[in-house]
N, C-alpha and C positions, 0 to 999 in steps of 0.2 A: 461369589455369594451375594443375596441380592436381598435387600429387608421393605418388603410395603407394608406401608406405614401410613396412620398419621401422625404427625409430631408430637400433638398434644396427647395423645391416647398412651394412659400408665400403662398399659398394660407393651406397646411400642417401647414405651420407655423402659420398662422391664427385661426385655428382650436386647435394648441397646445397652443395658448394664450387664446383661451376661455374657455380651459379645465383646466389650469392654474388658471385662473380669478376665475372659480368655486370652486378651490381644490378638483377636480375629478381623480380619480386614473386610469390609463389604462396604456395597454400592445401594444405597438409600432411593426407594423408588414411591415420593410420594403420592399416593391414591387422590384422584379428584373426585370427590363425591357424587356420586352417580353413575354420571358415564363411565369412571375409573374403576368402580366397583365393579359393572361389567364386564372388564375386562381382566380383574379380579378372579371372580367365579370362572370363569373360561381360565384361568390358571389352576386354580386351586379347589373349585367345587365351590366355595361359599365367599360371602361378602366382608365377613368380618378382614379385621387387621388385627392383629399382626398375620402377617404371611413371610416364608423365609423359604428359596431358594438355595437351595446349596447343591449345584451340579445338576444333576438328575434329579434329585430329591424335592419336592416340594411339601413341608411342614405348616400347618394353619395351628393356632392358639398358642398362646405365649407359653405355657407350661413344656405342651408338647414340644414348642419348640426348645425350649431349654431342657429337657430329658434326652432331643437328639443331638445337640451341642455336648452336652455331660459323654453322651456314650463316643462318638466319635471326634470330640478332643476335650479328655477327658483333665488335661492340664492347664489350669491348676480345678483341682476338682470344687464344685460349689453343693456338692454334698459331704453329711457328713460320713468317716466309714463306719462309726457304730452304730448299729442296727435301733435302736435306743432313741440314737440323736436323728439320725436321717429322718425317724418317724416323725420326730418332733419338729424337724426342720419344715417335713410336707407338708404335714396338719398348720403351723401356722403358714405357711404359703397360700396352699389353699382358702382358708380364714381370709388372708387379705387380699384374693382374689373375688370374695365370693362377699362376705358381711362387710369388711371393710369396704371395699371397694363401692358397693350399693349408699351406705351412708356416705360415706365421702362425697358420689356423685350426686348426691339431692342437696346436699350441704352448698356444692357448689353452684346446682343449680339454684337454689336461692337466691348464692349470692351476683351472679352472672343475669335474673331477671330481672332485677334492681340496678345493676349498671350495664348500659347499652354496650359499653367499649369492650366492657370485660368479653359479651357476649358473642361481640365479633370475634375479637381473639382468640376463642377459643374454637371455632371453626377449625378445622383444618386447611394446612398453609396453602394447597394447589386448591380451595376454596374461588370461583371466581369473583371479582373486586365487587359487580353489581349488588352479585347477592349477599357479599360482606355488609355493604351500607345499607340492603334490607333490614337486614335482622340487626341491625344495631338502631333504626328507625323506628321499629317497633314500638309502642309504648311498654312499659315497666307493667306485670301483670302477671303474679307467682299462681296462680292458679290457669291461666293461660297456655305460659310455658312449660308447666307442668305436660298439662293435655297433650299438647304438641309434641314432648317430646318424650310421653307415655312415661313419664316420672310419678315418680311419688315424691312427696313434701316431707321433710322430717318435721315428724311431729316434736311437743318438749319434751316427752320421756324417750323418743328414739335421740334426739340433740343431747340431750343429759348423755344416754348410752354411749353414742363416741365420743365425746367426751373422758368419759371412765377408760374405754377402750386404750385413749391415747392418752389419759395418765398414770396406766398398768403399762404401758409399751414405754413410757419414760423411766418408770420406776427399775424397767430391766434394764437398758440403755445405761442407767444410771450407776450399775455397780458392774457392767461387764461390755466390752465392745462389742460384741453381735450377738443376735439375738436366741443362737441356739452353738453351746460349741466354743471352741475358738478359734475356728476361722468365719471368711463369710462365706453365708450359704445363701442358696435360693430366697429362704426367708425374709433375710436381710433387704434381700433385692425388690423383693413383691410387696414387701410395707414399704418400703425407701418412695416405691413408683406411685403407691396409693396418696403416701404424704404430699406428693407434691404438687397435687390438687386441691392441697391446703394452702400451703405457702409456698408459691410457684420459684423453683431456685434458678440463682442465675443463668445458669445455660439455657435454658429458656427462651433469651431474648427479649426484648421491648415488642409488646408494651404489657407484656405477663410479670418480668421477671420484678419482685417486691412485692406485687401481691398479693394478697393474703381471704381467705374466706375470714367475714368480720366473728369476733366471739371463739374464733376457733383458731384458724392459721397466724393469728396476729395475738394469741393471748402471750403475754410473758408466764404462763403458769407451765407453758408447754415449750418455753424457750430450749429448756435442755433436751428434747425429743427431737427437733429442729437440727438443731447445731448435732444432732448424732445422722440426723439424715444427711447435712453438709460432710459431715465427715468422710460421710461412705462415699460420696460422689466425688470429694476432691481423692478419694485413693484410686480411685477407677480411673483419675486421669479426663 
């Protein structure tokens, strides 16, 4: 089994927690931007990442890939079996694939065009070095990086919204361990991947792991949301 990737990409990282979750063994192939991607799509028809080999099998988009994980090893299962709860399990997955995830990544883009290193960092790691100390050369310039990287800015009523977002995802956290159910499910998994482009957690590595998007991944109001996403990653192993 074979997983291309980029490191930093939740949505990678999502896929590495269901793979985790499983105790399934695979070979980490990471994408160099560009050329890599060509060789990518000549795999799998498109450029994005995640991509997931399994045998014959080639699976593109983290979801899908986690619905082919579920079907053929289906233990321990990360859905739930009542019809009720599965539903609720999708709908928020999807959510933090989809709204979560878009505020998350302009949040972060903010705070990555204000610090040159962050900005490197978060490249992808088969990244070549030149072009790392370009884009960390750059000057500081949120309306720039925007353009370039066809982002949108959070406005203060979109910044208030996650915000609220992540302290109704705390308030659940807060009286129950996962977030649909009692075991973990997919949900769990797909805000766990989203959060840690807030407060990048240690497995991460230097020079990510501590950092935090300012106002948001460093508030102590959302300290207990944090320490529920640490929790989920130190059970994964």
């Amino acid at each position: 089994m074979q997983l291309h990737q980029f490191r930093q990409s939740p949505f990678c990282d999502k896929v590495r927690m269901v793979l985790a979750a499983k105790g399934l063994s695979y070979d980490v192939v990471e994408v160099t931007p560009g050329f890599g991607q060509i060789s990518l799509f000549r795999l799998s028809g498109q450029r994005q990442v995640p991509v997931l080999v399994d045998g014959e099998t080639v699976v593109a988009d983290s979801t899908a890939i986690a619905l082919h994980l579920e079907q053929h090893y289906p233990q321990p299962s990360l859905q739930p079996t009542q019809p009720e709860l599965r539903a609720r399990a999708m709908l928020l997955e999807d959510w933090a694939d989809t709204a979560l995830a878009s505020a998350v990544r302009s949040a972060l883009l903010q705070a990555a065009a204000a610090e040159p290193e962050l900005r490197a960092a978060l490249l992808p790691a088969a990244t070549p070095a030149p072009l790392k100390q370009l884009v960390a050369a750059v000057p500081a310039g949120l309306g720039q990086w925007a353009d370039t990287l066809g982002e949108t800015l959070l406005g203060l009523g979109e910044r208030q919204q996650l915000q609220r977002s992540l302290e109704h995802l705390q308030q659940l956290v807060n009286t129950q361990p996962f977030l649909v159910g009692t075991s973990l499910s997919l949900a769990d998994l797909a805000v766990v991947a989203q959060l840690s482009l807030l407060r990048f957690p240690p497995g991460w590595g230097e020079p990510l792991a501590g950092r935090a998007v300012p106002g948001l991944g460093d508030s102590p109001l959302l300290d207990g949301l944090f320490n529920w996403r640490d929790r989920v990653l130190e059970s994964l192993g």
